[in-house]
Each structure stands twice: as C-alpha cells, then as structure tokens.
Biotite code that builds the C-alpha atoms (Angstrom):
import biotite.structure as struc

atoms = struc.array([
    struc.Atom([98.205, 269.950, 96.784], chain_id="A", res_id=1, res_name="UNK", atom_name="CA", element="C"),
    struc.Atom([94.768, 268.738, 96.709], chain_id="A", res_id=2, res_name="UNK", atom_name="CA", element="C"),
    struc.Atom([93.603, 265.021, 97.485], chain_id="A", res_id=3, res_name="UNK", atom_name="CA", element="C"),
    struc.Atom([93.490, 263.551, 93.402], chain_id="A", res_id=4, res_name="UNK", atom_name="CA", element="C"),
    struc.Atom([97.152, 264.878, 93.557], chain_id="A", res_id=5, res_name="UNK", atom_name="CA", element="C"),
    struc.Atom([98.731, 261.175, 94.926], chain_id="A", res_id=6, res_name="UNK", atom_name="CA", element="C"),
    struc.Atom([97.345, 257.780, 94.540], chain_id="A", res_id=7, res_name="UNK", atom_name="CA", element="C"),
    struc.Atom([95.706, 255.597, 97.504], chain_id="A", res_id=8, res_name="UNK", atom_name="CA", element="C"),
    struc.Atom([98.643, 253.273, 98.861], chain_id="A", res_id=9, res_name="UNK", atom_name="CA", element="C"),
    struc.Atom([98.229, 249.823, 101.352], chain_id="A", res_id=10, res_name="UNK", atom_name="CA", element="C"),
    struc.Atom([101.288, 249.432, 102.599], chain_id="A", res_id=11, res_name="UNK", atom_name="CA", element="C"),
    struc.Atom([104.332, 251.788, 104.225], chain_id="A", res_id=12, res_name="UNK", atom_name="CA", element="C"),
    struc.Atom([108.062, 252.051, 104.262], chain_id="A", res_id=13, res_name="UNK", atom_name="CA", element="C"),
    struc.Atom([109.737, 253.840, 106.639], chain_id="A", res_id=14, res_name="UNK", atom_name="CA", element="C"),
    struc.Atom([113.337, 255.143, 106.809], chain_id="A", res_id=15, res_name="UNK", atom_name="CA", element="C"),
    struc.Atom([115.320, 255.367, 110.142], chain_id="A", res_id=16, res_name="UNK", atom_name="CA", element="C"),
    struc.Atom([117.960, 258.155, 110.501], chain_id="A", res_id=17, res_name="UNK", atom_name="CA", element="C"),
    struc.Atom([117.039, 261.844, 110.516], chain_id="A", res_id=18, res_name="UNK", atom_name="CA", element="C"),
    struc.Atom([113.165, 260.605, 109.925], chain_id="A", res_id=19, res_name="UNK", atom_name="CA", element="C"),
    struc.Atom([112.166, 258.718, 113.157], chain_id="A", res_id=20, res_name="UNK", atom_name="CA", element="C"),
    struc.Atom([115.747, 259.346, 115.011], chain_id="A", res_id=21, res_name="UNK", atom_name="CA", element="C"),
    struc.Atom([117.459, 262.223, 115.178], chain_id="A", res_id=22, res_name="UNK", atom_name="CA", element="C"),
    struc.Atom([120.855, 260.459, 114.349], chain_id="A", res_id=23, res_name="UNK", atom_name="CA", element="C"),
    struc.Atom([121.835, 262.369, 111.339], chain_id="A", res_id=24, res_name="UNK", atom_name="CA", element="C"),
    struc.Atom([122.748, 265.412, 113.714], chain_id="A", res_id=25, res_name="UNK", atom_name="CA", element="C"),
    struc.Atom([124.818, 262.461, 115.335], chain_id="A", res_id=26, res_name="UNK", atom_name="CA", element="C"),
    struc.Atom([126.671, 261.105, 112.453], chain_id="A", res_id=27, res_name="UNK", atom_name="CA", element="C"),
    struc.Atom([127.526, 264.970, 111.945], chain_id="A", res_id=28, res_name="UNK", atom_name="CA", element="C"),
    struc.Atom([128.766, 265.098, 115.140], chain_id="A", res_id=29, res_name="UNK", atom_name="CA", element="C"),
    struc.Atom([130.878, 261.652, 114.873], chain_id="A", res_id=30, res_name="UNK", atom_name="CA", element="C"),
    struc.Atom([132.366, 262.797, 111.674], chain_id="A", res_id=31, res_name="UNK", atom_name="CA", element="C"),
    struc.Atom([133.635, 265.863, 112.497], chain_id="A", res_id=32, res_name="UNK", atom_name="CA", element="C"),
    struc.Atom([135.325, 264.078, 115.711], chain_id="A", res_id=33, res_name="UNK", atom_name="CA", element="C"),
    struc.Atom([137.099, 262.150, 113.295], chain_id="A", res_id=34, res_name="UNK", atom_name="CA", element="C"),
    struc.Atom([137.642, 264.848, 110.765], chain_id="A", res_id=35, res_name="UNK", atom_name="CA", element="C"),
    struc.Atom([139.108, 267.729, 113.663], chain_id="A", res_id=36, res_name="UNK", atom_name="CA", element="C"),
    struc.Atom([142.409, 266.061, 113.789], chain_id="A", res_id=37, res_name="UNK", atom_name="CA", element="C"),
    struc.Atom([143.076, 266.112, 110.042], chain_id="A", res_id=38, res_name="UNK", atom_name="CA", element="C"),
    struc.Atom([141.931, 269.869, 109.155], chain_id="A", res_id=39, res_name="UNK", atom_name="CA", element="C"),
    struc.Atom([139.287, 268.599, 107.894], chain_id="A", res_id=40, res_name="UNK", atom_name="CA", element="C"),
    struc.Atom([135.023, 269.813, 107.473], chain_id="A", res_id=41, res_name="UNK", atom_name="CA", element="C"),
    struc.Atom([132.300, 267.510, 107.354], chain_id="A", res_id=42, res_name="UNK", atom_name="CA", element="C"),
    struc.Atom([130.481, 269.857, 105.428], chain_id="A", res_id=43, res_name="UNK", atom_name="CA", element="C"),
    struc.Atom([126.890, 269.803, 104.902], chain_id="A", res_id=44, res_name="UNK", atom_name="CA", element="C"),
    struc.Atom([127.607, 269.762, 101.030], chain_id="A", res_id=45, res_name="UNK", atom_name="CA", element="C"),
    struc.Atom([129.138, 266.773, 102.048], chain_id="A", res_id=46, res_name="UNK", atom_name="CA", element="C"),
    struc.Atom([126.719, 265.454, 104.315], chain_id="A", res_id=47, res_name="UNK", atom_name="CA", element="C"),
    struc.Atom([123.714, 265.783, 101.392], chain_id="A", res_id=48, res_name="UNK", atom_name="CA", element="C"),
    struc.Atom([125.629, 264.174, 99.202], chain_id="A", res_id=49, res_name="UNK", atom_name="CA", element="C"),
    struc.Atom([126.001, 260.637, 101.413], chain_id="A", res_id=50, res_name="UNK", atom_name="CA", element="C"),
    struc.Atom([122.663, 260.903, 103.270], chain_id="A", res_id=51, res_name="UNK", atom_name="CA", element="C"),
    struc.Atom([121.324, 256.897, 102.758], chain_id="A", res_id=52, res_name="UNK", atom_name="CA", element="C"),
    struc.Atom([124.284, 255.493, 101.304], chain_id="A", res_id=53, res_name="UNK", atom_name="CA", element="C"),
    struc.Atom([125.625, 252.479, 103.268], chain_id="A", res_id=54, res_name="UNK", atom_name="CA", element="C"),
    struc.Atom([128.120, 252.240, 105.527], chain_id="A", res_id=55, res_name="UNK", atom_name="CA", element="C"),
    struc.Atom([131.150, 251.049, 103.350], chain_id="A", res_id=56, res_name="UNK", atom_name="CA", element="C"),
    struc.Atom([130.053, 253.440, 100.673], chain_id="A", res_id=57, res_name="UNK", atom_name="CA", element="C"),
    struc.Atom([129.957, 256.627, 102.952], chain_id="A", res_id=58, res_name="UNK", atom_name="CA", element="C"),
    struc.Atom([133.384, 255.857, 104.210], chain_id="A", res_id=59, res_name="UNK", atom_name="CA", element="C"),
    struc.Atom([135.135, 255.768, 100.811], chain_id="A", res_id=60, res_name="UNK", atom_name="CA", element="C"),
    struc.Atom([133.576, 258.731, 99.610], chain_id="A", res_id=61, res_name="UNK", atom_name="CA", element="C"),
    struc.Atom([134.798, 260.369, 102.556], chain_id="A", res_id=62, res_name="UNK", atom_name="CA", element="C"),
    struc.Atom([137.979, 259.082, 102.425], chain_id="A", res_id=63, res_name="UNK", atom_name="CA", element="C"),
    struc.Atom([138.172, 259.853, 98.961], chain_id="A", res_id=64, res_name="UNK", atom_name="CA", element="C"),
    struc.Atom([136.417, 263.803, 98.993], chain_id="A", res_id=65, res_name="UNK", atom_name="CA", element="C"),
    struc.Atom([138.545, 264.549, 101.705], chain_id="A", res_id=66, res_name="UNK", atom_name="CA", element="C"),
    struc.Atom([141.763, 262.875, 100.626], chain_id="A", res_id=67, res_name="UNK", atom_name="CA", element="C"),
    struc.Atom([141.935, 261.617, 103.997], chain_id="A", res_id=68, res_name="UNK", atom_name="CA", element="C"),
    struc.Atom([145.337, 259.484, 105.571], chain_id="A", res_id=69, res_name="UNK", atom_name="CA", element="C"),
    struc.Atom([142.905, 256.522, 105.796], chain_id="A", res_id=70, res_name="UNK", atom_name="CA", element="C"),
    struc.Atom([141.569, 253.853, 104.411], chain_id="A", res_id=71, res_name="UNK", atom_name="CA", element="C"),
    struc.Atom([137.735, 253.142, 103.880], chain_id="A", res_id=72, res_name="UNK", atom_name="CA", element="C"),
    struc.Atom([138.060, 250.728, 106.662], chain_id="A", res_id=73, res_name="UNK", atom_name="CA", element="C"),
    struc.Atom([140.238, 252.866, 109.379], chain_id="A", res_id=74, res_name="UNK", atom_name="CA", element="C"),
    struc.Atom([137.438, 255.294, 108.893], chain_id="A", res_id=75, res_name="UNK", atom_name="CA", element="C"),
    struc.Atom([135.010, 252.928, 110.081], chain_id="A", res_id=76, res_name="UNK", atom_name="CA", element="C"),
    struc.Atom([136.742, 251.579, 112.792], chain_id="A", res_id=77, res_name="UNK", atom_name="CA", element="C"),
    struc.Atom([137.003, 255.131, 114.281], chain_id="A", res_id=78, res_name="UNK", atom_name="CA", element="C"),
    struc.Atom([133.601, 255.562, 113.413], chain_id="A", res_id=79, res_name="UNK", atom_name="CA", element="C"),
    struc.Atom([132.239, 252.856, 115.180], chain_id="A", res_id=80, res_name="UNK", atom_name="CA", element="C"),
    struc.Atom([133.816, 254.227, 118.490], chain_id="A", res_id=81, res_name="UNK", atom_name="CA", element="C"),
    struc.Atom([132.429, 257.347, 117.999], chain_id="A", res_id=82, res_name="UNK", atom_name="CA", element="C"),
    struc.Atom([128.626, 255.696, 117.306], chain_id="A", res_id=83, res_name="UNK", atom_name="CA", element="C"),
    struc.Atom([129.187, 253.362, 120.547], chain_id="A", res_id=84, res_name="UNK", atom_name="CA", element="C"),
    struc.Atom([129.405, 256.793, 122.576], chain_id="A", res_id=85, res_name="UNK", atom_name="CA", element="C"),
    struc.Atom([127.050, 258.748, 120.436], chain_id="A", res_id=86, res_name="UNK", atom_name="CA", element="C"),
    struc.Atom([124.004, 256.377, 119.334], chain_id="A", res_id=87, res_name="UNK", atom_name="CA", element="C"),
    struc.Atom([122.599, 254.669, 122.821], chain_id="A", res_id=88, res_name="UNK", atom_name="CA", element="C"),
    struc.Atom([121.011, 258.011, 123.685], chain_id="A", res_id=89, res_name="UNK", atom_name="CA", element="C"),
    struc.Atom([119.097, 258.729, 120.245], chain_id="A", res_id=90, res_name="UNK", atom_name="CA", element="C"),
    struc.Atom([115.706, 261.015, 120.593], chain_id="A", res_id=91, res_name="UNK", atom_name="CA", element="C"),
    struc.Atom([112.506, 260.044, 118.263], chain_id="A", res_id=92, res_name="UNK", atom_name="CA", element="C"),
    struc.Atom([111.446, 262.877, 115.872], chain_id="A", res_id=93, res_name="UNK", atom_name="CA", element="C"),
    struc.Atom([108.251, 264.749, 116.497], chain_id="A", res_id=94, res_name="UNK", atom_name="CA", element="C"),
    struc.Atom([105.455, 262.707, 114.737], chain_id="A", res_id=95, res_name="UNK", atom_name="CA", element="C"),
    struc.Atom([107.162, 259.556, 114.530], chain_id="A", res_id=96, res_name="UNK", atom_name="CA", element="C"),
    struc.Atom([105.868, 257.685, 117.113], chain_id="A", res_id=97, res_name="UNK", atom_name="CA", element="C"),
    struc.Atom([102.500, 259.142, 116.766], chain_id="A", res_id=98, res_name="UNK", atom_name="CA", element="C"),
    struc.Atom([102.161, 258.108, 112.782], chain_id="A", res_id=99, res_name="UNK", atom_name="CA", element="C"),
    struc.Atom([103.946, 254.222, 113.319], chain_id="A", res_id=100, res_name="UNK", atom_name="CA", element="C"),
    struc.Atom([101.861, 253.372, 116.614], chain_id="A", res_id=101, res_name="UNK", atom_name="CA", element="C"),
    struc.Atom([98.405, 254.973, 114.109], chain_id="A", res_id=102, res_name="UNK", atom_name="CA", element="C"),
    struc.Atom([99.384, 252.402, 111.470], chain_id="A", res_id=103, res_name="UNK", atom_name="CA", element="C"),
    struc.Atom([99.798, 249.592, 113.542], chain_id="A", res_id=104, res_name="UNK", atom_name="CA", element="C"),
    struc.Atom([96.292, 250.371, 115.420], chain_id="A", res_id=105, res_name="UNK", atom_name="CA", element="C"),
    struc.Atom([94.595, 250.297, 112.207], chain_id="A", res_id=106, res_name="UNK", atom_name="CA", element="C"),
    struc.Atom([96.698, 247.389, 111.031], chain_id="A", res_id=107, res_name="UNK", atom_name="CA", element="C"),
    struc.Atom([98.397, 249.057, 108.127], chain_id="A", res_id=108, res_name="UNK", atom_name="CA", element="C"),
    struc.Atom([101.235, 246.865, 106.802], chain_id="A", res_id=109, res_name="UNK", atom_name="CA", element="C"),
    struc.Atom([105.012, 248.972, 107.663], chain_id="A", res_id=110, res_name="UNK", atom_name="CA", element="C"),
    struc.Atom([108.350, 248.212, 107.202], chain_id="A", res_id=111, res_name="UNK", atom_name="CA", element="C"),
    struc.Atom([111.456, 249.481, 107.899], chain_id="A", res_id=112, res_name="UNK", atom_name="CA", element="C"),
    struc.Atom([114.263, 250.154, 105.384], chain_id="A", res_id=113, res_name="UNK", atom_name="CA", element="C"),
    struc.Atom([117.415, 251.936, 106.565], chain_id="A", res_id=114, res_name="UNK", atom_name="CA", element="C"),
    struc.Atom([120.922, 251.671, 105.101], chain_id="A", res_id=115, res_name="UNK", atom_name="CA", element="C"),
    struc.Atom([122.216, 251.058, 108.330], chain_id="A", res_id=116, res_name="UNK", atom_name="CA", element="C"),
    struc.Atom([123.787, 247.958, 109.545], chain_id="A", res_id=117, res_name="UNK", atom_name="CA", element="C"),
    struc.Atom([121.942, 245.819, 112.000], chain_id="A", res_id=118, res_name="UNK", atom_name="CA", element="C"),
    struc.Atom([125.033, 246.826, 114.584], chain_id="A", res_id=119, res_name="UNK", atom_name="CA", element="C"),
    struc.Atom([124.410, 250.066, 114.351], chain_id="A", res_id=120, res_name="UNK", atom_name="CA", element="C"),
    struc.Atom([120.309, 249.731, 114.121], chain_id="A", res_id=121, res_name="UNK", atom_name="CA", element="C"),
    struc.Atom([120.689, 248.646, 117.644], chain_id="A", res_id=122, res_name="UNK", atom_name="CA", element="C"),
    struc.Atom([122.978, 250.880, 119.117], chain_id="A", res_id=123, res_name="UNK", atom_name="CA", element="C"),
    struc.Atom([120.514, 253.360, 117.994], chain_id="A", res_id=124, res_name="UNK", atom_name="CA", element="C"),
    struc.Atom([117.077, 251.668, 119.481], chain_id="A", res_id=125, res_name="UNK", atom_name="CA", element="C"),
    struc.Atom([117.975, 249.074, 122.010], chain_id="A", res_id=126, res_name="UNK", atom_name="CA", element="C"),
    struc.Atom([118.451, 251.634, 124.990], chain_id="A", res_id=127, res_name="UNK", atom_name="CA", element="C"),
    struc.Atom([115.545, 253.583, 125.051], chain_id="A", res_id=128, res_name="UNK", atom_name="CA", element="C"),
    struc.Atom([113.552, 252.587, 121.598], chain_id="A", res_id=129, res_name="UNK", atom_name="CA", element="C"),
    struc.Atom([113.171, 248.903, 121.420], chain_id="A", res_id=130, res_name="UNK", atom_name="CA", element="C"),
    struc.Atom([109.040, 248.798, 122.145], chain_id="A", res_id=131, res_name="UNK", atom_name="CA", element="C"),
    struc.Atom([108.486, 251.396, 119.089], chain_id="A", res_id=132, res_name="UNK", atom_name="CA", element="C"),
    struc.Atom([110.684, 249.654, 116.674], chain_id="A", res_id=133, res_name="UNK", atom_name="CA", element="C"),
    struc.Atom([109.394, 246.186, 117.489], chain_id="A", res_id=134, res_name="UNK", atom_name="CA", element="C"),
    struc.Atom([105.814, 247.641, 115.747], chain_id="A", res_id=135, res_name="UNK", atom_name="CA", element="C"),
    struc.Atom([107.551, 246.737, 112.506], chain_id="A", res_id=136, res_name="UNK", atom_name="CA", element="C"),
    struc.Atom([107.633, 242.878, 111.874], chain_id="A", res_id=137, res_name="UNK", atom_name="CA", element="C"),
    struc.Atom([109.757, 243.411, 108.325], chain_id="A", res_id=138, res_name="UNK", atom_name="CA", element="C"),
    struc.Atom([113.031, 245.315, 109.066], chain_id="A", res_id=139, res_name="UNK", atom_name="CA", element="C"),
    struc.Atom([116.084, 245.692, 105.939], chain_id="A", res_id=140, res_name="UNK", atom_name="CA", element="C"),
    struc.Atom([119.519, 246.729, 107.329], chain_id="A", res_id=141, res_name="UNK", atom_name="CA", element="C"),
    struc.Atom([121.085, 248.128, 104.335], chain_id="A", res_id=142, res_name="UNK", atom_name="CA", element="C"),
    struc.Atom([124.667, 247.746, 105.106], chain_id="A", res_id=143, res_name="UNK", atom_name="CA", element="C"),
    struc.Atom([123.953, 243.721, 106.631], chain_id="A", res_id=144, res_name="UNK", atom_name="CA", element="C"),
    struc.Atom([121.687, 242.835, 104.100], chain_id="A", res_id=145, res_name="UNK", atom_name="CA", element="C"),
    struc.Atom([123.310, 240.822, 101.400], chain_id="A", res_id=146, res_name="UNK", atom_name="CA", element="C"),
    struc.Atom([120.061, 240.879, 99.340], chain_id="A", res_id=147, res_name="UNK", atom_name="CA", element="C"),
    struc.Atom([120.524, 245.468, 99.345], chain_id="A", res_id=148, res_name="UNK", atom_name="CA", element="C"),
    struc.Atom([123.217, 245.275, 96.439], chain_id="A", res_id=149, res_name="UNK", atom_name="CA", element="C"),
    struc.Atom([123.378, 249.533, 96.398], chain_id="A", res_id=150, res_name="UNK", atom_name="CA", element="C"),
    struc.Atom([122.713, 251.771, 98.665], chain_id="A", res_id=151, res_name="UNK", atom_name="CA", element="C"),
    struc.Atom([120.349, 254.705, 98.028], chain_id="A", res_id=152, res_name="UNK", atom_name="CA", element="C"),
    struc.Atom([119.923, 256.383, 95.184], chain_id="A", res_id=153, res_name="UNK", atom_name="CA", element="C"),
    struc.Atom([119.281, 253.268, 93.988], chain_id="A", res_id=154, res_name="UNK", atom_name="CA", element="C"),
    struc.Atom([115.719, 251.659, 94.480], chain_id="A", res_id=155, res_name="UNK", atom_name="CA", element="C"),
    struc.Atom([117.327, 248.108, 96.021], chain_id="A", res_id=156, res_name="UNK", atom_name="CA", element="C"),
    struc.Atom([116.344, 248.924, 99.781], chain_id="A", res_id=157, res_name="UNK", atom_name="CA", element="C"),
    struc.Atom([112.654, 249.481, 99.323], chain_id="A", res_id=158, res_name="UNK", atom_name="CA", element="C"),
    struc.Atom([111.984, 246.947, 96.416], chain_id="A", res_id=159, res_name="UNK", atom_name="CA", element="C"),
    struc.Atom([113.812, 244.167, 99.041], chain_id="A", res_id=160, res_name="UNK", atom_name="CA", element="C"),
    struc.Atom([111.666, 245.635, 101.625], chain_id="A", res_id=161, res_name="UNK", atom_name="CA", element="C"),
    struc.Atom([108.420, 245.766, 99.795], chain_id="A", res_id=162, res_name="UNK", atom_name="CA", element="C"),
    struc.Atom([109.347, 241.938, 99.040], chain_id="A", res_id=163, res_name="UNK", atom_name="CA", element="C"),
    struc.Atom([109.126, 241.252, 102.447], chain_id="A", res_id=164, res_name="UNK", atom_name="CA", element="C"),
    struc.Atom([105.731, 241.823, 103.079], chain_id="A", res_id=165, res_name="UNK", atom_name="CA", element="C"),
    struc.Atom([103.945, 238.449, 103.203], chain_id="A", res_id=166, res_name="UNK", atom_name="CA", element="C"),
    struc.Atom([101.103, 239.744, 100.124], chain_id="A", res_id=167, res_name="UNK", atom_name="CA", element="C"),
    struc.Atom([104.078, 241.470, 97.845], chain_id="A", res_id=168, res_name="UNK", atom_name="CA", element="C"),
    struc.Atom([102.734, 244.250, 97.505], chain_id="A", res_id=169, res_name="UNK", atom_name="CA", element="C"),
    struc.Atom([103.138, 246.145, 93.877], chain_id="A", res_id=170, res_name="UNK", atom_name="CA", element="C"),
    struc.Atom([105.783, 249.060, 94.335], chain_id="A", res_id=171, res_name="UNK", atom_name="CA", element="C"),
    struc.Atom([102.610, 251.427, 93.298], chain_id="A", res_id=172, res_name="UNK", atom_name="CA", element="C"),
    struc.Atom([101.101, 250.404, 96.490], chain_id="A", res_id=173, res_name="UNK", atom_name="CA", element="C"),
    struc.Atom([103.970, 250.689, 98.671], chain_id="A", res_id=174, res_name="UNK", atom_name="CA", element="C"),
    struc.Atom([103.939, 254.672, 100.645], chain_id="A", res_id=175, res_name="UNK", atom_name="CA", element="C"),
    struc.Atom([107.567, 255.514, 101.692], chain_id="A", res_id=176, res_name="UNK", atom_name="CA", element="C"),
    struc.Atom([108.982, 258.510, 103.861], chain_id="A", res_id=177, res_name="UNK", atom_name="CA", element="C"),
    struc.Atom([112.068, 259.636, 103.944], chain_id="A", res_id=178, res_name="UNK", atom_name="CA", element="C"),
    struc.Atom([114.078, 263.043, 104.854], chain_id="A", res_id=179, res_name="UNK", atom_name="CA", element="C"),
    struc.Atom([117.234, 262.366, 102.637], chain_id="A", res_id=180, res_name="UNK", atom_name="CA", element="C"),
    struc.Atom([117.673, 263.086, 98.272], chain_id="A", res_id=181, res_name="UNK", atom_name="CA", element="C"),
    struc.Atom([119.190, 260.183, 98.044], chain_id="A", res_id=182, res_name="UNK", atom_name="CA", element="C"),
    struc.Atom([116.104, 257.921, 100.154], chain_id="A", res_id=183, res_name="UNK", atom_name="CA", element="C"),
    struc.Atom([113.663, 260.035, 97.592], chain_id="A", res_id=184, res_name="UNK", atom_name="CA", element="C"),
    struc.Atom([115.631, 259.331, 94.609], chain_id="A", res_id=185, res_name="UNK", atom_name="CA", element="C"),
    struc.Atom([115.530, 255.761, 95.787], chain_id="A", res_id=186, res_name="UNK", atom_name="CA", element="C"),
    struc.Atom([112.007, 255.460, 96.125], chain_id="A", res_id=187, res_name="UNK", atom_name="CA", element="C"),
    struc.Atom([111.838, 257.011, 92.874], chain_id="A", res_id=188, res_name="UNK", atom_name="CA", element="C"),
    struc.Atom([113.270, 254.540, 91.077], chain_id="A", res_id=189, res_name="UNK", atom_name="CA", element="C"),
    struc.Atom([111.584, 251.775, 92.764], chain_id="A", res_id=190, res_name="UNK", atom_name="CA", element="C"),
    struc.Atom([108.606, 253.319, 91.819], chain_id="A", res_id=191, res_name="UNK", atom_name="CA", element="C"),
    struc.Atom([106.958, 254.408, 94.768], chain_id="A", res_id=192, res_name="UNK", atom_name="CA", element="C"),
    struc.Atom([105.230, 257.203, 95.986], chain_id="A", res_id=193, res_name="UNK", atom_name="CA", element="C"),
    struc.Atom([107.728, 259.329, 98.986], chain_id="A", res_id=194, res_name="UNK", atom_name="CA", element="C"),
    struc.Atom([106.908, 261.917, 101.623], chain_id="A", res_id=195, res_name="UNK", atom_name="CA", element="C"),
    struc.Atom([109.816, 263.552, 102.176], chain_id="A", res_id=196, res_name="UNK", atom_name="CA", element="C"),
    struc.Atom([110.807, 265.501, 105.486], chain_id="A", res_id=197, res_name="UNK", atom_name="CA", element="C"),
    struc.Atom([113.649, 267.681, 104.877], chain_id="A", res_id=198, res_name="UNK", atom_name="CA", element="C"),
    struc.Atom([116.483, 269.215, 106.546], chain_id="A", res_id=199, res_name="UNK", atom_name="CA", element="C"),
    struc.Atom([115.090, 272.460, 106.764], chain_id="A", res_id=200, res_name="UNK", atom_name="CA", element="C"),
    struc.Atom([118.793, 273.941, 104.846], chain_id="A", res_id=201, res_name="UNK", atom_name="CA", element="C"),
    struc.Atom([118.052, 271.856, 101.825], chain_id="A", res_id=202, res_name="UNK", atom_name="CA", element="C"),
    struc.Atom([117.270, 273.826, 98.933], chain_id="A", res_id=203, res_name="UNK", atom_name="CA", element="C"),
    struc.Atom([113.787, 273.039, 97.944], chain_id="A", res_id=204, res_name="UNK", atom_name="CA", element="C"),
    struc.Atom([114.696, 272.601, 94.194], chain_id="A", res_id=205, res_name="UNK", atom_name="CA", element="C"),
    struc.Atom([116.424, 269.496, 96.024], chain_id="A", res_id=206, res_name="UNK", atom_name="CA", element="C"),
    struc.Atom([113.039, 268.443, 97.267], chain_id="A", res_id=207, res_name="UNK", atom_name="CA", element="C"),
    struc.Atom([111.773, 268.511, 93.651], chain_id="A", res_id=208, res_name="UNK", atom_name="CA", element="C"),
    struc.Atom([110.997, 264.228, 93.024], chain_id="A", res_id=209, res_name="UNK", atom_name="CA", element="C"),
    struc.Atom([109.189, 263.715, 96.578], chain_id="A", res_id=210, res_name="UNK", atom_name="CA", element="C"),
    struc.Atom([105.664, 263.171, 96.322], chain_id="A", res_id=211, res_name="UNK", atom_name="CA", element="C"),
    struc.Atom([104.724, 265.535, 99.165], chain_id="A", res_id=212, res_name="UNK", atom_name="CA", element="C"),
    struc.Atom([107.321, 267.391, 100.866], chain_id="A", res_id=213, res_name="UNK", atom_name="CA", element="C"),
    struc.Atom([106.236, 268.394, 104.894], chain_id="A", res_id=214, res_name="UNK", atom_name="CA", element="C"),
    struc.Atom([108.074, 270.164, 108.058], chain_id="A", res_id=215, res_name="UNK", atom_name="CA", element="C"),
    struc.Atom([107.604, 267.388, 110.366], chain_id="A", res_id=216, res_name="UNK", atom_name="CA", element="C"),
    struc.Atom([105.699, 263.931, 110.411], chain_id="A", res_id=217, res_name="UNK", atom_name="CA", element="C"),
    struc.Atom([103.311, 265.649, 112.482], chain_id="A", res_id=218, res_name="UNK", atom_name="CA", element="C"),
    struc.Atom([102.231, 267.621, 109.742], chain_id="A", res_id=219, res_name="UNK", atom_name="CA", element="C"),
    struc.Atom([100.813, 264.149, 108.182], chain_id="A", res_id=220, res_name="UNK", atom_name="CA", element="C"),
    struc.Atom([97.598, 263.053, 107.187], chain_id="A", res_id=221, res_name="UNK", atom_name="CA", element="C"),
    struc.Atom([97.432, 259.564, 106.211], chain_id="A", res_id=222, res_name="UNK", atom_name="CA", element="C"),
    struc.Atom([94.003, 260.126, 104.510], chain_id="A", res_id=223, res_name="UNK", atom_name="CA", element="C"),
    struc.Atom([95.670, 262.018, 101.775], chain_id="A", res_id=224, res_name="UNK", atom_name="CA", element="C"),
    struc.Atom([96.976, 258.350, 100.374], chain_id="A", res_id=225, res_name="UNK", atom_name="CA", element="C"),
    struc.Atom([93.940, 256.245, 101.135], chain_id="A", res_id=226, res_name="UNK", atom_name="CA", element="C"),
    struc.Atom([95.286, 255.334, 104.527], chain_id="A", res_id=227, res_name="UNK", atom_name="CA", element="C"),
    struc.Atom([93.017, 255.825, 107.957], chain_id="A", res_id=228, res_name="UNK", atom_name="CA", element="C"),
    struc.Atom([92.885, 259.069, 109.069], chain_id="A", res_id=229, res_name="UNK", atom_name="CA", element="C"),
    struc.Atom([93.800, 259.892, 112.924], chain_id="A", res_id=230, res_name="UNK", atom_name="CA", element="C"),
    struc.Atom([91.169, 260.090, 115.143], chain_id="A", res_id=231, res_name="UNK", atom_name="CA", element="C"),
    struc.Atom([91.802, 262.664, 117.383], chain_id="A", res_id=232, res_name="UNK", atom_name="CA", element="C"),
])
C-alpha cells in the first residue's frame, strides 16, 4: 500500500487484549479450565467469534454455543477465579510500548478502549504495567461503562472514546488498532480508520475491512497516517 492509500489522522485509539497484552492466549487458557470438566472445546472458531464482546455477552454465548450446565453468570463467577490466577502476570506485545510511549513524546492525543471491565483492566496492568497504561489520560472499560451500550461489532466503544477527548475529535480523525474482527468491524462502523494486528491463524479474507493489516506493532510507521515518524 502506498502513502495516498489512508488519510492523515490526529488522534489514536487503542485496544487492550491480544494488541498491547498478550491476554487473549489467557482467556484461552481460563476457558478451557472451565470448559475441561464439561467435555467441552473452547475452540478457536469460538474464540473469533467473541473476540471484543463484553464480558456478560461472551458468557452467554458461551453458555449458549456450548449448551453448557450454567448460567451466564456461574460462568463468570468461575471465570473471574480463573483471571485472578491468570491476569497479574500479563506480558506487553512487541511494539506496544515502543508505539504508546512515541505518541505521548510527540504529544499525540491516545485513548484506550477495551471491552473489558475496569476489574479486570487492573488485574491485567496493576502488577507489572501500571506506568505504561497511565500514558493514556482517557480510558473506556467496555463491560463498566454504562455509556458502551454494545460491545464490539458495534462502533459504541470508540465513538464513547473518541468523545472523551477534550477537542472531540471527528471519527475521520480518530486512528484505531486493534487485533480482533469484531474491534475492526467496530471501528468500521464508527467510521474510523483501523490497523489491525492479527492472530496469525485468522484467515486473511477475515482481515478484509482493516485499513492496514501488519504482523506486529513493530512493523508500524506512524508517518503513513500523518502522525510523527520514529526517530531512530
């Protein structure tokens, strides 16, 4: 793709899990711990399918898929005692740290808009993460925020988050990155631009609707959207 191909942006939305954590190979893991006893997969069919949903919603649909004994909320009780054992030891992403820090050097506007709850936001970054994440001054819990009506697919988390920015930006203007369908379908329909990082097993006819599709955040260059480029 050459540079006319995308439009210069001002401000930048990040999502959390599986795109600056690695805790979608951890919700893997603390699904299937729930799912062993039953006979049961957490497939990555499965997994695709409720990347970026909220909490509530990701339990019922695997409640529901599964035809599990349980009801949305058992699910997340267990889950939560899983995520207390799993979360507090959560590894940054290559490029992650690298692209947020670059952004607030050069005093780019960010955000971050994950669908997960504030609870489980700082399980994940309170341990080891807390001097990164505290480089975004607007943060939108999905699953806490009574202002996010849907979850992803639908644009709600990143127009509430772009409404958080103290100049409002226009949606045009707003850069988001995500790894999930459902976080680039999202964006999408907000009307925003997305770089998506992938799971590398997702079929690329999946990966269709990003903007730009890349390996890893390293792979970024923020000149591509109008934004500073690194100086190194």
């Amino acid at each position: 793709m050459t540079c006319s191909t995308f439009n210069p942006v001002t401000h930048v939305l990040f999502d959390m899990d599986g795109l600056i954590l690695n805790t979608e190979e951890l919700y893997t893991i603390a699904f299937q711990n729930i799912l062993t006893p039953y006979g049961k997969e957490y497939t990555f069919e499965l997994k695709l399918k409720l990347m970026g949903s909220q909490a509530h919603e990701t339990a019922k649909k695997i409640v529901s898929e599964l035809e599990l004994p349980l009801t949305p909320e058992e699910f997340m009780a267990k889950s939560k005692i899983q995520f207390e054992q799993l979360f507090p030891d959560t590894q940054v992403l290559p490029g992650a740290k690298r692209l947020i820090e670059h952004f607030h050097k050069n005093n780019i506007p960010i955000g971050l808009a994950t669908s997960s709850s504030k609870e489980s936001y700082e399980l994940k970054v309170n341990k080891h993460h807390q001097e990164l994440f505290s480089l975004f001054p607007y943060k939108t819990m999905g699953s806490s925020d009574p202002e996010v009506k849907r979850g992803k697919p639908y644009p709600d988390i990143f127009l509430v988050a772009a409404s958080r920015f103290p100049d409002k930006p226009k949606p045009e203007q707003c850069l988001v990155f995500e790894d999930a369908i459902n976080g680039v379908k999202a964006a999408r329909a907000a009307g925003m631009q997305v770089v998506m990082v992938p799971d590398p097993r997702i079929d690329t006819e999946q990966t269709k609707e990003a903007t730009l599709v890349l390996k890893s955040l390293e792979e970024f260059k923020p000149e591509l959207f109008g934004l500073p480029p690194f100086e190194d």
